[in-house]
Phi, psi and omega in degrees: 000151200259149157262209194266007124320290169293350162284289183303346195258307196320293199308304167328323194282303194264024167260127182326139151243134178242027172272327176307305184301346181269325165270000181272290199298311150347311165294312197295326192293293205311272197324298178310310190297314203316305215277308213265338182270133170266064097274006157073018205282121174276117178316138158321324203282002199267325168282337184271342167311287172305303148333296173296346180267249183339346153285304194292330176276347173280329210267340148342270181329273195302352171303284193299310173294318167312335197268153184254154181208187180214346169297105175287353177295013172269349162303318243262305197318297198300323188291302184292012154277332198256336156293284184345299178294328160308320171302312178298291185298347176284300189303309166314319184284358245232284179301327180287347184260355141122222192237045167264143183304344175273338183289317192293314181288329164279328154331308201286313193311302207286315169312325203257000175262304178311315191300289176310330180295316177279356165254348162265352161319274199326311181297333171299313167320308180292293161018291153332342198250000000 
């Protein structure tokens, strides 16, 4: 049985936000104009997009870190938050560097740090109960 620490850590994860959701269709929208330009040219707004989603996962993070707990999946959580903001920043260093092989390499990198963050989210999570 969780104690209530860990109860409270549940709840963070899996109460709709519907700011993450407005900035999650916001990138997407950005990412999509991008894709669609043949010059590959990344909107500005795409970056504060992005910036702001790495607040929201920092500000998450310190949420999660203030509740005591006796559940070690709240380490799992705070590290998979902290890909996420990695992951984020991969991607920002990813678009600013252009249709470069290094861009392409940071790209990839930042897709496989989001991807595991979000499958160690999910375990912790399940954890969590």
């Amino acid at each position: 049985m969780a104690d209530a620490g860990a109860a409270e850590i549940k709840s963070l994860l899996d109460t709709p936000s519907a700011s993450l959701a407005e900035l999650m269709i916001a990138l997407a929208t950005a990412l999509s104009a991008a894709q669609q330009d043949d010059n590959a040219t990344v909107p500005p707004s795409t970056f504060s997009t992005i910036s702001a989603l790495g607040t929201y996962y920092r500000n998450l993070g310190n949420s999660v870190r203030s509740i005591r707990t006796s559940s070690s999946a709240k380490g799992q959580v705070l590290e998979a938050l902290t890909q996420l903001e990695a992951g984020l920043a991969g991607l920002s260093k990813g678009l600013r560097e252009g249709t470069s092989d290094d861009a392409t390499a940071d790209l990839t990198t930042a897709q496989q740090q989001s991807a595991q963050a979000n499958k160690q989210l999910a375990r912790a999570n399940s954890a969590l109960s």
